[in-house]
matplotlib code that plots the C-alpha trace (Angstrom):
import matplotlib.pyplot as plt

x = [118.4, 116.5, 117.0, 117.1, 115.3, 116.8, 114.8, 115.0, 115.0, 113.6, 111.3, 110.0, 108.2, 104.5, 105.0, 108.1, 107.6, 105.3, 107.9, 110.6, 107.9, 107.8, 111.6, 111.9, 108.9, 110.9, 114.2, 112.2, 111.1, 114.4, 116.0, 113.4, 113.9, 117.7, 117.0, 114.6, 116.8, 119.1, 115.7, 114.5, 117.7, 117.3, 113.8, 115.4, 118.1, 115.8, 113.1, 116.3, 117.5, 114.1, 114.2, 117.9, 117.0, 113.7, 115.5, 119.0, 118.0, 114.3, 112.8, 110.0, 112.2, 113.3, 113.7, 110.6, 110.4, 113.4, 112.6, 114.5, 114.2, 115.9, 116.0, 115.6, 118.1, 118.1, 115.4, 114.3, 114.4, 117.9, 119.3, 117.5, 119.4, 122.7, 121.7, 121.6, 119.7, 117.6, 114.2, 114.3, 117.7, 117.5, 117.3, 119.5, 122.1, 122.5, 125.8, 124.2, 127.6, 128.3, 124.9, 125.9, 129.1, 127.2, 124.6, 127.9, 129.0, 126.3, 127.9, 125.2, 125.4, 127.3, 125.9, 123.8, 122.4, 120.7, 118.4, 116.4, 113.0, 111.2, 109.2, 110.6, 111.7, 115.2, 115.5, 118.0, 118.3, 120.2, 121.9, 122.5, 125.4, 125.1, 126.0, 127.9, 128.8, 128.6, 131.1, 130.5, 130.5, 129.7, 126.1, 125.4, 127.1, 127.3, 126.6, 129.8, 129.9, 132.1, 134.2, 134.9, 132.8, 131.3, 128.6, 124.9, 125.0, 122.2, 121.0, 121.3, 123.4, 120.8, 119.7, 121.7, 124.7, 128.0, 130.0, 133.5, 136.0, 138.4, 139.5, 138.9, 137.1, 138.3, 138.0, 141.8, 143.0, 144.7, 143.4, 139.7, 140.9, 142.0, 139.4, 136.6, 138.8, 139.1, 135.0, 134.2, 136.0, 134.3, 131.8, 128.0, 128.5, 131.2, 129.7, 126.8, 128.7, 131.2, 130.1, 132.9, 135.6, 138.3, 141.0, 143.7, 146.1, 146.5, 148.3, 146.2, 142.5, 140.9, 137.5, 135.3, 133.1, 130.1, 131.1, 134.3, 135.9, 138.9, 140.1, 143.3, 143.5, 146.4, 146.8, 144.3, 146.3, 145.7, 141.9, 140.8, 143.4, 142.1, 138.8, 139.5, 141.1, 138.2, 135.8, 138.2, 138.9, 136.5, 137.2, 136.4, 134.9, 137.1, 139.6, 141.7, 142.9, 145.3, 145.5, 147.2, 149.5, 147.4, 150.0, 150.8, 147.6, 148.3, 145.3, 145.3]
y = [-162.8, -163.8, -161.8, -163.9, -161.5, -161.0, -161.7, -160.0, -162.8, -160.6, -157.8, -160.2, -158.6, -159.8, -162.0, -163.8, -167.6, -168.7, -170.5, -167.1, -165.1, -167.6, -167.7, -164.1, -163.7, -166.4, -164.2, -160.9, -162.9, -164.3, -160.7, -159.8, -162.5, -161.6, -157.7, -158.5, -158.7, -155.5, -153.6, -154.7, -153.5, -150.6, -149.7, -150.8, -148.1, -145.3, -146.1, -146.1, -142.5, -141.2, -142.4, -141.1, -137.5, -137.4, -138.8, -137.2, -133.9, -133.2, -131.3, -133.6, -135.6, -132.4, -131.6, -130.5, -131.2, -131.7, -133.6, -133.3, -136.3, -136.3, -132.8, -130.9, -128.4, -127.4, -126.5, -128.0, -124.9, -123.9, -127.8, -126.9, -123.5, -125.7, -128.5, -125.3, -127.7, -125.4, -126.5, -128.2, -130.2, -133.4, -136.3, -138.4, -135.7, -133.9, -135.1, -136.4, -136.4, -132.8, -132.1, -134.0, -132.5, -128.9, -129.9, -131.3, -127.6, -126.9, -127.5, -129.0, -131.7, -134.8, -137.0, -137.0, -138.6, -137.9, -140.0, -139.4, -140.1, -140.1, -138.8, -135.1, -135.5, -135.3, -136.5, -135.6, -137.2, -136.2, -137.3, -134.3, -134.0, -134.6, -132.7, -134.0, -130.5, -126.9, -124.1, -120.6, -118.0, -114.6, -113.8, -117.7, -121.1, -123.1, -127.1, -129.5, -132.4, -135.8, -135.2, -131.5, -129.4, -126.6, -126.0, -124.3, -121.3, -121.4, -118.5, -121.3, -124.2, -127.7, -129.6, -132.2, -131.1, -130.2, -127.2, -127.5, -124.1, -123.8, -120.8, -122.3, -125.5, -127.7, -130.9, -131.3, -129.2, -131.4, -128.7, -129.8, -133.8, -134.1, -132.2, -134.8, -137.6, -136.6, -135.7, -139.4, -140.9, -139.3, -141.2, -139.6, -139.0, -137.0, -135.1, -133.9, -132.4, -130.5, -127.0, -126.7, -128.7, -126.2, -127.2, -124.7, -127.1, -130.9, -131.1, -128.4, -129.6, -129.4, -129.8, -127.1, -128.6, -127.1, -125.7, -123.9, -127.7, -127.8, -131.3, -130.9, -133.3, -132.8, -134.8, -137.0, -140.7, -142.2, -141.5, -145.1, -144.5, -141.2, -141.9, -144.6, -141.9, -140.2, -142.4, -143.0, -139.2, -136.7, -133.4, -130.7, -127.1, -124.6, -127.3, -128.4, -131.9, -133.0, -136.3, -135.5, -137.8, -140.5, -142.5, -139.0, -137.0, -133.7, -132.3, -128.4]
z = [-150.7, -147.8, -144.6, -141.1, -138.6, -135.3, -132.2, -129.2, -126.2, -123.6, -125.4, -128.0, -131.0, -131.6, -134.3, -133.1, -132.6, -129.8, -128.0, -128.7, -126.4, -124.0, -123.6, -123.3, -120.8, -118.5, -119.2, -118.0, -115.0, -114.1, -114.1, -112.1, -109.4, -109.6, -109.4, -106.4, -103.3, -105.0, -105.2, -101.4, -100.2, -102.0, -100.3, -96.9, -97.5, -98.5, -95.6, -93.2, -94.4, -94.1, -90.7, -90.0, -91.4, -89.0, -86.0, -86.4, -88.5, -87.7, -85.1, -84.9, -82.5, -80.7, -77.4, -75.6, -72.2, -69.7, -67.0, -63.4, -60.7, -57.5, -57.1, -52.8, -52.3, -56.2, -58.1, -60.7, -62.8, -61.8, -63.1, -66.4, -66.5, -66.1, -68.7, -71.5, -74.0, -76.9, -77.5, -80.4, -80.3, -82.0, -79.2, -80.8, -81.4, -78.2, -76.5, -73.2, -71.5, -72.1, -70.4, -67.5, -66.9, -67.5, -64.3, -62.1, -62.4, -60.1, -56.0, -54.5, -57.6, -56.5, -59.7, -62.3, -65.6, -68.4, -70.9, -74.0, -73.4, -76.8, -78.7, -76.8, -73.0, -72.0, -68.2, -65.4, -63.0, -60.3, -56.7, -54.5, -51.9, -48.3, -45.8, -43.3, -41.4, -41.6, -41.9, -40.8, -43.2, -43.2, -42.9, -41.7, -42.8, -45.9, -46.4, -46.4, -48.0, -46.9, -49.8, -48.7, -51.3, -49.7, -51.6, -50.4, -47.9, -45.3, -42.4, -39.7, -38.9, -39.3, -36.2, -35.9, -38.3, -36.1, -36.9, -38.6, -38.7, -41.5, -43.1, -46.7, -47.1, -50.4, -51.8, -52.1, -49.2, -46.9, -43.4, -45.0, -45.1, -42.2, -40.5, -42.2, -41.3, -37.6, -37.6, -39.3, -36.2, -33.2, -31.8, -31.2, -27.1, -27.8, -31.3, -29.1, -26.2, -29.2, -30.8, -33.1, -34.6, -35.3, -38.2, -38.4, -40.3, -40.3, -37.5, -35.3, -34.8, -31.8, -30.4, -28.6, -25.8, -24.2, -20.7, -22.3, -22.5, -24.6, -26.4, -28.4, -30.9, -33.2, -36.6, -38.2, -37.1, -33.8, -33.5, -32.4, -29.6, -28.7, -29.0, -26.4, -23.8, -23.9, -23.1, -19.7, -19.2, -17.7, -19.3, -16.5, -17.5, -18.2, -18.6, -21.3, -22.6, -24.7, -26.4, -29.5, -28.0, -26.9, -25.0, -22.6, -21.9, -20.3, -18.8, -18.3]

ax = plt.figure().add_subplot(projection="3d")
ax.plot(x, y, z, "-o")
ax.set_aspect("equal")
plt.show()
């Protein structure tokens, strides 16, 4: 009985028909051509995981360096102390806004950002408060900002930087609102003739004039109207004048 031998179409034997190897040499090549795109993405995938594990896991992308722009009052040292990044932290991993919000801990911080600079630099940098007064404080005075942060003690009050009294400066204490409010309005004749804004509640500020010159000024509302008094009124030494009611100014 003769046998009919089975070729294999894509691993053709040696002695198979001519036109048999040719057909499974084009078959090979055709699964190649489909496989190729599968096998591309393949290497994409692997060569993107490499990547992944030496940006997201390595230390070869670690933090190095942390750089601090914008710094006067702080040091730069101190904002790195704040930041509380190990050497070593992946870039790509460290939570950026968590460092930010670690930095605006520190007072004298009014903003701040942080970017990955690669290969190894993280960089902060930061917007410092301005002082718009001083309050007096034990031992000297400390900075205060517009928003009412007290926040960097200094031996002597700044040229230039008028003195503000109240028992416990705060961003939401209403005493410390109104006192900014009230300091905002006055115009620079009168801020150089004053040595102390004195908030003892929001309805009992009063200004403290060279020449033991009293104005009392009451609440925070009303200041364009006071302002205007003023600039009509003479206040004499030793004297004092009220406008906190700027429609009846008592002098005495």
């Amino acid at each position: 009985m003769t046998q009919t031998r089975g070729w294999r179409l894509v691993l053709a034997p040696r002695d198979a028909p001519q036109s048999v190897r040719r057909f499974a040499k084009r078959a090979r090549r055709e699964r190649l051509r489909a496989a190729r795109p599968w096998l591309i993405a393949l290497g994409v995938v692997m060569v993107l995981g490499a990547a992944a594990a030496v940006v997201f896991a390595s230390p070869a992308l670690g933090v190095e360096r942390i750089r601090v722009v914008g710094v006067s009052v702080l040091s730069p040292d101190a904002v790195r102390a704040a930041a509380a990044v190990r050497p070593g932290t992946p870039l790509a991993r460290l939570d950026r806004r968590v460092v930010e919000r670690r930095v605006r801990e520190l007072k004298p911080v009014r903003t701040v950002t942080a970017r990955a600079d690669f290969p190894d630099t993280l960089v902060l940098t930061v917007e410092e408060r301005t002082a718009v007064a001083v309050v007096p404080k034990v031992g000297g005075f400390t900075l205060l900002a517009a928003d009412g942060v007290a926040y960097l003690p200094v031996e002597s009050a700044p040229v230039g930087l008028p003195v503000v009294r109240i028992a416990d400066p705060e961003p939401g204490d209403s005493t410390t609102r109104a006192a900014l409010t009230v300091l905002a309005a006055l115009p620079p004749v009168l801020r150089v003739s004053m040595t102390a804004l004195v908030a003892e509640s929001p309805t009992r500020i009063r200004l403290e004039l060279t020449d033991d010159r009293v104005i009392v000024w009451g609440d925070a509302t009303e200041n364009e109207a006071k302002v205007r008094v003023l600039q009509f009124t003479e206040v004499a030494p030793g004297r004092t004048l009220d406008v906190s009611a700027p429609g009846v100014v008592v002098e005495r």
